[in-house]
C-alpha positions in Angstrom: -292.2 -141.2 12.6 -291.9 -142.9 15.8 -295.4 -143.8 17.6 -297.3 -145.7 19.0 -301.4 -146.5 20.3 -301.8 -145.9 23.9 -304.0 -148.6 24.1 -305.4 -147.5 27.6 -307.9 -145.1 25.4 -308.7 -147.7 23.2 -312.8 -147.4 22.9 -313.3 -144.4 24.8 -314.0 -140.9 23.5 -311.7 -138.6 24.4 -314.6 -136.1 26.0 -314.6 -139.2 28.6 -311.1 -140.0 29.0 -310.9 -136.6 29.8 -313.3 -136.7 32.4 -312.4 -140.6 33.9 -309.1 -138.5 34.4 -306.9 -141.4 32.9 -303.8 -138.8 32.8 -303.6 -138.8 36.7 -302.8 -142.3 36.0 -299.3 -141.7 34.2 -297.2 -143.0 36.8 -298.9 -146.8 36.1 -298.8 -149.0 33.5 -302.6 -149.9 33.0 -304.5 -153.0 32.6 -308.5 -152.6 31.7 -310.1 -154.9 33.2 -313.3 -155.7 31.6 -316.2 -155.1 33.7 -320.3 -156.2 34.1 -321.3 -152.5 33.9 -320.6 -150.1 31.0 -320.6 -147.0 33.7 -316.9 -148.1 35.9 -313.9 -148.6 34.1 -311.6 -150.6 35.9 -307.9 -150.9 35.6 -305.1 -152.9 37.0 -302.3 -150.3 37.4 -298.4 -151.5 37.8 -296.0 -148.7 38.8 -293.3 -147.8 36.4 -289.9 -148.8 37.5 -286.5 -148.5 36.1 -285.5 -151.6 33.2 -284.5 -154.3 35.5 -285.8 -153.1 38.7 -289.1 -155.2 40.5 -292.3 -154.3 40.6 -293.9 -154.0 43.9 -296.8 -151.2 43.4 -300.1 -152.8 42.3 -303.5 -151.3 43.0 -306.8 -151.3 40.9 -308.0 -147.8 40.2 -312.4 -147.9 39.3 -313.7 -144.5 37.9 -317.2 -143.5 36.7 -318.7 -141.3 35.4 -322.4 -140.0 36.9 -324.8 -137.5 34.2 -327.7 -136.5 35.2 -329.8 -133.0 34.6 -329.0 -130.4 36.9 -330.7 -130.8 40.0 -332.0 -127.2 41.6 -333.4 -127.6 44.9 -331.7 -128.6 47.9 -334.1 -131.8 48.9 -333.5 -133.0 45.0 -330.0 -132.6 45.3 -329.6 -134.4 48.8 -331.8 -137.6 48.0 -329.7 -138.1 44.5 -326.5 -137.5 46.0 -327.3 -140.0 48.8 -328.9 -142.6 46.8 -326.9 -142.7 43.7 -323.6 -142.6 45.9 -324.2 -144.9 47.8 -325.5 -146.6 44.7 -322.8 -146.4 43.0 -320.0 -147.5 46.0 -321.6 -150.9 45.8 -321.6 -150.9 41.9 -317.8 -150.5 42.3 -317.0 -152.8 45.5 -318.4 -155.8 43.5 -316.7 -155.1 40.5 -313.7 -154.6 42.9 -314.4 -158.4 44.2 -314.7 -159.9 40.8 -311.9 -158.2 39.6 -309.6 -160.0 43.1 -309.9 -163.5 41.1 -307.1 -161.7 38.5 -303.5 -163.2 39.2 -301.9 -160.0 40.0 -305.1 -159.3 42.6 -303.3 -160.6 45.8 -300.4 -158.1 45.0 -302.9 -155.1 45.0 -303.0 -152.6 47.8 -304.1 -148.7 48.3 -307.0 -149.5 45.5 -308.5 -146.2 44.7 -312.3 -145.5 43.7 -313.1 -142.1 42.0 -316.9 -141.1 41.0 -317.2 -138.0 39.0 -320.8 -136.6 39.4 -321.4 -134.5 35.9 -325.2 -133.0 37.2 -325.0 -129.7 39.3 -326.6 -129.6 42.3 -327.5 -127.0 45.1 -326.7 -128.1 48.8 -324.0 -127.2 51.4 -320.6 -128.8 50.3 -320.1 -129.8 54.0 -323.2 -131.8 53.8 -322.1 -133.7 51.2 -318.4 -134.8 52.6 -320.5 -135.6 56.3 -323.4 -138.1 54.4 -320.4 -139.7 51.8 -318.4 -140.4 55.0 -321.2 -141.9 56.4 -321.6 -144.5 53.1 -317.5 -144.8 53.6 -318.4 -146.2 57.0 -321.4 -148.0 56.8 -319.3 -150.6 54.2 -316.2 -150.1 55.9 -315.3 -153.5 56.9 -315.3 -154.2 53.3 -313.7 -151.3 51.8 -311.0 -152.8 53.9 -311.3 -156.1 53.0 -310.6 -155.3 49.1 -307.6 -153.1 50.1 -309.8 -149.4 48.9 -307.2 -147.1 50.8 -308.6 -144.0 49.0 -312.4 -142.6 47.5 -312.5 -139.7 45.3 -315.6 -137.6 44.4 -315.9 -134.8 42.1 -318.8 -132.9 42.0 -320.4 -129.3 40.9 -321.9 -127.6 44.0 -324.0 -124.1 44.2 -324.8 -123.5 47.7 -328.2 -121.8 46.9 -329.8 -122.0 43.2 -329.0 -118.1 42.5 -324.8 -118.9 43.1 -322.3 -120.0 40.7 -321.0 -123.3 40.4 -318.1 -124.4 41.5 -316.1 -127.4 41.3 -315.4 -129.3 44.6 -313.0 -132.8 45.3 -313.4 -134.8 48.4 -310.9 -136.9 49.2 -311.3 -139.9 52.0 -308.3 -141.7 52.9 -307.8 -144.6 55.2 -303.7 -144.7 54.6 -303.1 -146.5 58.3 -305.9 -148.8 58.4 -307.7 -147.1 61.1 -308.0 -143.5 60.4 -310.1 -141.8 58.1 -309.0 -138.7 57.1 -311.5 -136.3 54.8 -309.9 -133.2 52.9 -311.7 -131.5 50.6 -311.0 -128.6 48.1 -312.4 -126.3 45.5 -310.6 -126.3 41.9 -310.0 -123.1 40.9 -307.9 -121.2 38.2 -304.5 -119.7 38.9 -304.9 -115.9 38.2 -301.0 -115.4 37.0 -301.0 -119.0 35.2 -304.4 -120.3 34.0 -303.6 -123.4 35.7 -306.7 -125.2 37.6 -305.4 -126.0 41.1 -307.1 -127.5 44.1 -307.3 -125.0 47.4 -308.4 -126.5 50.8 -311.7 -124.9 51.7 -311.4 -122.1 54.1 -312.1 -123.0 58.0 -310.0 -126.1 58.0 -307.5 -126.6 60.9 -305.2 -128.2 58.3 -304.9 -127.7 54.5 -305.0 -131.0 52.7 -301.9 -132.5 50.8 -303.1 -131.7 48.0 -303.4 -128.1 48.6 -302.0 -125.7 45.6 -301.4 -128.5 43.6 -302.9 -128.8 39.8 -305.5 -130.9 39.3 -303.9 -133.0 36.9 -301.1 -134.0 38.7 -300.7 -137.6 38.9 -301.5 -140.3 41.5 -297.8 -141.0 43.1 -296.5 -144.6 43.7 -296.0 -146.2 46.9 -293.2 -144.1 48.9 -291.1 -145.8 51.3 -293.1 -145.3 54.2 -296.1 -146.7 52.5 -294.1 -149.4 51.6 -293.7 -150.4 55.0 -297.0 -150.1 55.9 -298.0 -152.7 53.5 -295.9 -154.8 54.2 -296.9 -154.7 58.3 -300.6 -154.8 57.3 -299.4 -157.7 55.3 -298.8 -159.7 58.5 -301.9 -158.1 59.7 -300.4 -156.1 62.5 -300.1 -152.1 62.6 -297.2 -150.6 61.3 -295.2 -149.2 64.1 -295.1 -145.6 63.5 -298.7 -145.8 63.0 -299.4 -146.6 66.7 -298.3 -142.8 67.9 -301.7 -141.9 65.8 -303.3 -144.3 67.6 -302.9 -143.1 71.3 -303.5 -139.3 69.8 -307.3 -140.8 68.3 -308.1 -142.6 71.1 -306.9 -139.5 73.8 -309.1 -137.0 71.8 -312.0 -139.6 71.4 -312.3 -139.4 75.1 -312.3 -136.0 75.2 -314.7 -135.6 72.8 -316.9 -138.1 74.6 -316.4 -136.6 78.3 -317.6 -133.2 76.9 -320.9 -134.6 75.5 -321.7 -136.5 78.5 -320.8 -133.9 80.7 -322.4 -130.7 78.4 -319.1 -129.2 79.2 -317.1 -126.3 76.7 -314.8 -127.3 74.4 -312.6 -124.7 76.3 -312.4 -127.0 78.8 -310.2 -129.7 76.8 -306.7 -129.1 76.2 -306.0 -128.0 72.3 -305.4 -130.6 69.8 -301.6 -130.2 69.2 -301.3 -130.4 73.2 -303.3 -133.2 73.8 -300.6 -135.6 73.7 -296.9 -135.1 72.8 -294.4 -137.7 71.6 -290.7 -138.0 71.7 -288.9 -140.6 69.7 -285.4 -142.4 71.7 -282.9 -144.3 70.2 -279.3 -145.6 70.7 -276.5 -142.9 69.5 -272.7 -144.7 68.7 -272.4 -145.3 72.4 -275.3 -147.6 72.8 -276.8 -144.4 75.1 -280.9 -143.7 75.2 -281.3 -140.1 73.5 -283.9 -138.4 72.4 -284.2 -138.1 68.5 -286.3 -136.0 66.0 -286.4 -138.1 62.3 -289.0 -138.6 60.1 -291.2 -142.4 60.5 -289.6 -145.4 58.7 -286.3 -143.6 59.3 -285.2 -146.2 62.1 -282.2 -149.0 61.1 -283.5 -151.7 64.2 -286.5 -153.5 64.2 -287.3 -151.8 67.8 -288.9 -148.4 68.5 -289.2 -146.6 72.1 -291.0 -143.0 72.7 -291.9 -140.9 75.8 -295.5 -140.0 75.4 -297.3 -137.2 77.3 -301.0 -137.5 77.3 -303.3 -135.2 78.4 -306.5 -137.7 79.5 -309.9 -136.8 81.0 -308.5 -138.4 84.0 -305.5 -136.5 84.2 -305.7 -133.5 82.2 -302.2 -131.8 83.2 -300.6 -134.9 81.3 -299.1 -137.7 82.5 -296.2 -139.4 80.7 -295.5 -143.3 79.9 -292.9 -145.1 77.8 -293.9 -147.3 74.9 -291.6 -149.6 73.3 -292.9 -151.4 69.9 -291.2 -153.7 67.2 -291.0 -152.8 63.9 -292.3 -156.3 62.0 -290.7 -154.5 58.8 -287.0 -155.3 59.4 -286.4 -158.9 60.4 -290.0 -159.6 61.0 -289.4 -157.6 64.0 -287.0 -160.3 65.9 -285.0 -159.7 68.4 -281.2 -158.4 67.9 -278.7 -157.3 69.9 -279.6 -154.1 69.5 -283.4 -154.6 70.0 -282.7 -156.2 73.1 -280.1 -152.9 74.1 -283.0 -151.0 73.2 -285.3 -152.6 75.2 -283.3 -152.9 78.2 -282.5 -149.3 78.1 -286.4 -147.6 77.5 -287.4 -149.9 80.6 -285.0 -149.1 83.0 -285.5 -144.9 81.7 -289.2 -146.3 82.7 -288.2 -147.3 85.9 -286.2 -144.1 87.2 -288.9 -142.0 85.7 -291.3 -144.0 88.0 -293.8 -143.8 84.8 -295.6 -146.7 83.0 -294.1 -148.7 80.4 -296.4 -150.4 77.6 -294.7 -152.8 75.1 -296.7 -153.5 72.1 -295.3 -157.1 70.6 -295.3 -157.8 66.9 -292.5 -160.2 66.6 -291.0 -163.4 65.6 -288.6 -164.1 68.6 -284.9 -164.0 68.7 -283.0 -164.3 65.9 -279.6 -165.5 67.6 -278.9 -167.6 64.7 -279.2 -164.9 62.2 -277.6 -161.6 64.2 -274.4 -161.0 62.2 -272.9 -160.3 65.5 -273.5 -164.0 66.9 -272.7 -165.1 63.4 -269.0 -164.2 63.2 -268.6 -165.9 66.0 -269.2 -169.6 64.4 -266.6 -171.6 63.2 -267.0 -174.5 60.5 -264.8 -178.1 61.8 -264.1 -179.4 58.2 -263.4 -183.1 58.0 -260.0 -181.9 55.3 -260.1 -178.5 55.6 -258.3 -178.1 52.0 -261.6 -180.2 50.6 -264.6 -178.4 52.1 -267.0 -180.8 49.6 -266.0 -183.7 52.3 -268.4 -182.1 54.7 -268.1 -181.1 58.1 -267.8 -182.6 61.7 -270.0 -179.7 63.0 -269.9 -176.0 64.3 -268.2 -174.6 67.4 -268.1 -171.0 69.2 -264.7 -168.7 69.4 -264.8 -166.3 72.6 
């Protein structure tokens, strides 16, 4: 017979591998890391890659595991979910900043933090996601700071003491940096298939990525455009395609602001999808500006132009300006002959529009002695051309 231990559940019952959840983790291969406190289990997780292929997903995942009686009353359930979560985030932050002294620790980003609270308690679901955002913000700058790109809490939730249980996930993510995004969901049981799924809770704008999917499926490596992101918040800058979110937050913050000082409707403000409206341009085969519709992280340059529409307090019929950005992830965001083409061509479209144009720098200059197109243009004076070990007189240009 051919097997082997999985050494990952060495020590642990399997009731409580179960419930740490160490399947999601498949698509790693795990460390444990050992840890001050018997409650977190903390591992080092390396994505699996093909024989001969480089590793370049590292993150630390830190689960625990909360029991407690069942808590009936409302007020119980809101100081214990308050206290011990917030309790509990710090408990795993600073084994998070012991754990950054491993050697693999400066390769580590999207570190992940799930608490799964065993005791069921009685208070509005909602409530809950509102006061563990509020934890998520108050340590913020140091969630940041040891690279925690995603907090996951389970709990059991009756909404009054006479209801049924149910099972709800909330997920916060902070993929860009500078956005939190909250999604929650119930689990519940597939009628036809007897598979437990998550399902967004009903009244969200927008179902949550995780939406239909079972609950066991596992944590995904880093895709290409989270690749890139790294790499940008690597040379602490903002990923390019990230700044299109930007304008969007910072548009509907306003709005959101003018209303409550003004006591105004919501009715009053554009709708969300409306507020401001982005179209990507790019160079075709004839070095032309068009318009293009692709997916971020999809652009071959390190330079990226939009037309943006935004519908401000100040002017709520829209106005439109141009940005132009570099992308730091290819060439460090230097300058090309076709960044520069780029350039040249989304300030002049800014110029017979008659509309702003905002450039947001993130580069490293010119790179005229790297551009393949400058390059073929060099030509090596050998001292004995037949011997090139003799060395050279110098370089000169070709027209």
């Amino acid at each position: 017979m051919d097997f082997a231990e999985d050494r990952i559940y060495r020590h642990l019952e399997p009731a409580l591998a179960f419930q740490l959840e160490l399947n999601r983790l498949k698509n790693y291969d795990l460390i444990s890391i050992p840890t001050s406190s018997q409650k977190m289990h903390l591992y080092l997780a390396s994505a699996k890659v093909a024989r001969g292929r480089q590793v370049s997903d590292y993150r630390f995942f830190i689960r625990s595991i909360i029991r407690h009686s069942d808590l009936v009353t409302a007020a119980a359930s809101f100081e214990y979910m308050k206290n011990e979560g917030e309790r509990l985030l710090l408990e795993a932050l600073d084994e998070l900043e012991v754990a950054h002294t491993h050697e693999h620790a400066s390769r580590t980003d999207g570190n992940h933090i799930f608490l799964n609270f065993v005791p069921c308690v009685t208070m509005d679901p909602e409530v809950i996601a509102e006061d563990i955002k509020g934890i998520v913000l108050k340590y913020a700058s140091r969630l940041v700071k040891l690279q925690v790109k995603c907090a996951e809490i389970r709990c059991t939730v009756r909404t009054r003491p006479s209801a049924n249980p149910v099972t709800h996930r909330i997920c916060i993510n902070n993929d860009s940096g500078f956005m939190l995004s909250i999604h929650m969901y119930k689990e519940i049981t597939d009628t036809n298939t007897g598979v437990i799924k998550f399902s967004s809770i009903p009244n969200v704008k927008e179902k949550g990525p995780w939406h239909g999917l079972p609950v066991s499926t596992p944590y995904m490596t880093k895709d290409h455009l989270e690749m890139k992101r790294s790499k940008a918040q690597a040379n602490n800058t903002t990923y390019v395609y990230d700044y299109p979110e930007l304008f969007k937050l910072n548009v509907a913050t306003a709005w959101k602001d003018y209303l409550t000082l003004t006591g105004k409707q919501a009715e009053s403000a554009p709708l969300g999808s409306d507020v401001v409206t982005i179209v990507e341009y790019d160079l075709n085969h004839e070095d032309k500006l068009v318009p293009v519709k692709r997916f971020p992280g999809e652009n071959t340059i390190g330079m990226v132009a939009w037309k943006i529409n935004m519908k401000t307090v100040e002017f709520p019929k829209g106005r439109d300006i141009i940005v132009i950005a570099n992308d730091i992830t290819i060439e460090i965001g230097s300058f090309g002959p076709r960044e520069d083409k780029l350039f040249k061509e989304a300030s002049k479209l800014a110029r017979d529009l008659g509309i702003p144009r905002i450039y947001l720098a993130a580069n490293s200059g010119a790179r005229i002695g790297l551009a393949q197109e400058v390059r073929d243009k060099f030509k090596v004076a050998w001292e004995d051309e037949t011997d090139p070990e003799k060395g050279l007189k110098g370089l000169y240009l070709t027209p």
